[in-house]
N, C-alpha and C positions, 0 to 999 in steps of 0.2 A: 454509332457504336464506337467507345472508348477501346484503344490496342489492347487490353486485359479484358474485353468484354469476351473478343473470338476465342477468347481461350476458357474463360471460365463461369460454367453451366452455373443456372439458374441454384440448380440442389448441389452442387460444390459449396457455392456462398455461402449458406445454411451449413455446412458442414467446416468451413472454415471460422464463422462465427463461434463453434466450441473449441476451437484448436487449442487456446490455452487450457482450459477449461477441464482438456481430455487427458494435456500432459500428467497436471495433478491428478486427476484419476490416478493415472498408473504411479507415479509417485506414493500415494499414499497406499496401494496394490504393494509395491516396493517396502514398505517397512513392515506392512501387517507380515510380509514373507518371512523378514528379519525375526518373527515372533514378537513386538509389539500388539498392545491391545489396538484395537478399532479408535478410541478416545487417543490413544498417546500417537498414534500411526498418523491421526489427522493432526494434531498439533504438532507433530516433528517434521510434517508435509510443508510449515511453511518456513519453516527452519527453528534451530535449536533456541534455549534458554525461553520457554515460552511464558513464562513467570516473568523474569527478569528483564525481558525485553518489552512487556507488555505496563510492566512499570516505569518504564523508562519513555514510551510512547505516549503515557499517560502523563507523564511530567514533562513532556516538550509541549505540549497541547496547551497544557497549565502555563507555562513558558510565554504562551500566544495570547494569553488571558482568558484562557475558555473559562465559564463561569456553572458549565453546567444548565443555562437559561438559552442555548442557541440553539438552532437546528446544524448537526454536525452529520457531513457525509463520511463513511469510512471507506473508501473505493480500495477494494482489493481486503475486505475483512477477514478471509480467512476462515480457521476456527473460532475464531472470539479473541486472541490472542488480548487486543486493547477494549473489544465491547465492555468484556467482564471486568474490567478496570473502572470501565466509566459507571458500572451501577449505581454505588452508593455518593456517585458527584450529581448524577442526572437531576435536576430540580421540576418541579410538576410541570413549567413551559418548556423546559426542553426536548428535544427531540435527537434521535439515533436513527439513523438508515445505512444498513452495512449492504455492502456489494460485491458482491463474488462472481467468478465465471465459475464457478464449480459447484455444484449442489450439492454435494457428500458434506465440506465445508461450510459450507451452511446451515448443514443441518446441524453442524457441533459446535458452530455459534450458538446458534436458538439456546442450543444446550446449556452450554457453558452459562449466557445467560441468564438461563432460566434456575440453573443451582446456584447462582448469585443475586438471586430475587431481582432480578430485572421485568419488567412490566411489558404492555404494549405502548410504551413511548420509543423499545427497542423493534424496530423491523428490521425486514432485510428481505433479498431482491436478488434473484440471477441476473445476468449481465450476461451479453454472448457478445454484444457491441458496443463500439466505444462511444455510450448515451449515456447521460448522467441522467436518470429517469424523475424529474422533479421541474418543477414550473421555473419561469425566467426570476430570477433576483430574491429566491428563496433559498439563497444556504447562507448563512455566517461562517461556517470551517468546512473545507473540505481537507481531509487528509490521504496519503497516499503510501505510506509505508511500504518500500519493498516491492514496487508497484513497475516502477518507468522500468527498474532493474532485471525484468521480465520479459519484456513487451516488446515489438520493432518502434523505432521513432514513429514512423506515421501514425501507428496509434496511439502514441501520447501525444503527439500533436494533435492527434482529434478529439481527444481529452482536454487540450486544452481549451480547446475552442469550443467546445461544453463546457468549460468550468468558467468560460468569459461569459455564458448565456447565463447560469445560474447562480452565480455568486451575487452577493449582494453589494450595495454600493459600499460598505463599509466590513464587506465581506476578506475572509483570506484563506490561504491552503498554505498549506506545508506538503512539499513532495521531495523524499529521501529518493537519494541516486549514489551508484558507485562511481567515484571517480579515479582517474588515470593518475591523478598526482598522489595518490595514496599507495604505498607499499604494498600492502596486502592484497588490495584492489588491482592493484598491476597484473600481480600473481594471478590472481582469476581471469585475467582476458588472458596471461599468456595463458594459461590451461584451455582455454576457449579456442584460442589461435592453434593448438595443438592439435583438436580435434577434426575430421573432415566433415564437410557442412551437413551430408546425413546426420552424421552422430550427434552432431552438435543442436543439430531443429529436432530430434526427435526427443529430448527432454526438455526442463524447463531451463531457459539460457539464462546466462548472467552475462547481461548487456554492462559494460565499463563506459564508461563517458567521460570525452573530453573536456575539461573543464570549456564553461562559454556554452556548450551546445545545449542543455535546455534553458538558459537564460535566452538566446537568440530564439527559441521554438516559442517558448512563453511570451515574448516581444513581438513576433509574427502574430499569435492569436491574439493581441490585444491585452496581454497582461503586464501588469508593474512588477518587477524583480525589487522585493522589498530588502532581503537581505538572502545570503549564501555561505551557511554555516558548512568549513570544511571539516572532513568525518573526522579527523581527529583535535578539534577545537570544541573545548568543553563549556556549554554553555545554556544545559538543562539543567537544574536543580532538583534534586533529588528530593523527594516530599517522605520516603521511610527506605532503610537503610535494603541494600539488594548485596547478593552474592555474582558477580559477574570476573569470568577469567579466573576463577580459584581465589578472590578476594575480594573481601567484606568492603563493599563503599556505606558511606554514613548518608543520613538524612543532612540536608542542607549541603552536601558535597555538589560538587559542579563536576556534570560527567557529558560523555557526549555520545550518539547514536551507534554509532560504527560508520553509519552512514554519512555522506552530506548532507547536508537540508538546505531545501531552495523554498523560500519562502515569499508566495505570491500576492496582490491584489490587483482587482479590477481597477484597469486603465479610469480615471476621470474625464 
């Protein structure tokens, strides 16, 4: 028996398995109060500009050379935010499996979707554990939007060590993180640092990272640090013009996530 065994019951586990999963609950509980619809309440649940952001995730992708012919994971999909982007690229071999710990969000994937004429080449999957539910050396993309930014290290670490079983030999991911050398990014840890650790676990956290520490976590699971796009280094190309921050960017503009981007492959 492991030192965290004496303490935590069989049906804890199970209930720790939805922890993430329960906080968006009550988040998206939290806007519908606000008076938001049910559709806008989940899309504002994973954060704002869901248009906007959703084309810009779709053009980092593009970025990686996705062709629309891959099988691409969406880990932490959300409402659809980037699915309903990917519709009208999806080519008849390709393949879509979005994943969520939260089923509300799920369901307004499907949706979203489904009023973007999306087919069954789009699935999608609860998640309560960190298991990328798909066979060994079956993905060519996995992506992670917004994802590590959530979670404690251990469980991206066990993410990654799934995404070393199922990537393919010529496979890659891209996983967006807030980091500490960023301004704005700062500002959210100190607001994190402010709170006392109740307050701060019983919503959804914004984890800040040290520059280095998921490159070193990705180099423990056995993955290659392809490249480390810093969040404000412009280096997605914009494919139709967006409105973001009160200002018109053009198509062909070179914009960047907010985010970092850590961009991985399977070790050789």
């Amino acid at each position: 028996m492991g030192f965290l065994d004496r303490f935590l019951k069989p049906e804890e586990e199970k209930e720790l398995g939805d922890f993430y999963g329960n906080l968006y609950d009550g988040l998206i509980e939290f806007h519908e109060n606000e008076g938001l619809s049910a559709e806008e309440a989940r899309k504002q649940a994973i954060g704002g500009d869901y248009e906007t952001i959703g084309c810009i995730e779709r053009d980092a992708i593009l970025a990686l050379g996705y062709s629309g012919r891959e099988m691409i994971v969406d880990l932490g999909c959300g409402s659809g935010r980037l699915a309903r982007k990917l519709v009208p690229l999806l080519k008849e071999e390709g393949r879509y499996l979005g994943l969520d710990v939260n089923q509300t969000l799920i369901h307004e994937a499907r949706e979203q979707v489904a009023k973007a004429g999306g087919g069954e080449a789009f699935q999608f999957k609860k998640i309560t554990d960190p298991v990328i539910p798909v066979e060994e050396k079956s993905i060519d993309l996995l992506v992670a939007f917004s994802v590590v930014t959530h979670i404690d290290l251990e469980d991206t670490f066990n993410y990654f060590k799934e995404l070393k079983r199922v990537l393919k030999p010529d496979g890659q991911a891209l996983i967006s993180y807030l980091s500490t050398e960023i301004e704005g990014h700062w500002k959210l840890f100190l607001q994190e640092a402010g709170m006392n650790a109740g307050a701060r676990n019983s919503r959804v956290r914004n984890h800040v990272m040290v520059p280095g520490t998921l490159n070193r976590l990705a180099e423990k699971a056995g993955l290659q640090v392809v490249s480390d796009h810093a969040a404000d280094h412009s280096w997605i190309t914009l494919t139709e013009a967006v409105e973001l921050d009160g200002k018109k960017r053009e198509a062909g503009e070179k914009i960047h996530l907010g985010q970092s981007c850590l961009i991985l492959r399977s070790k050789s």
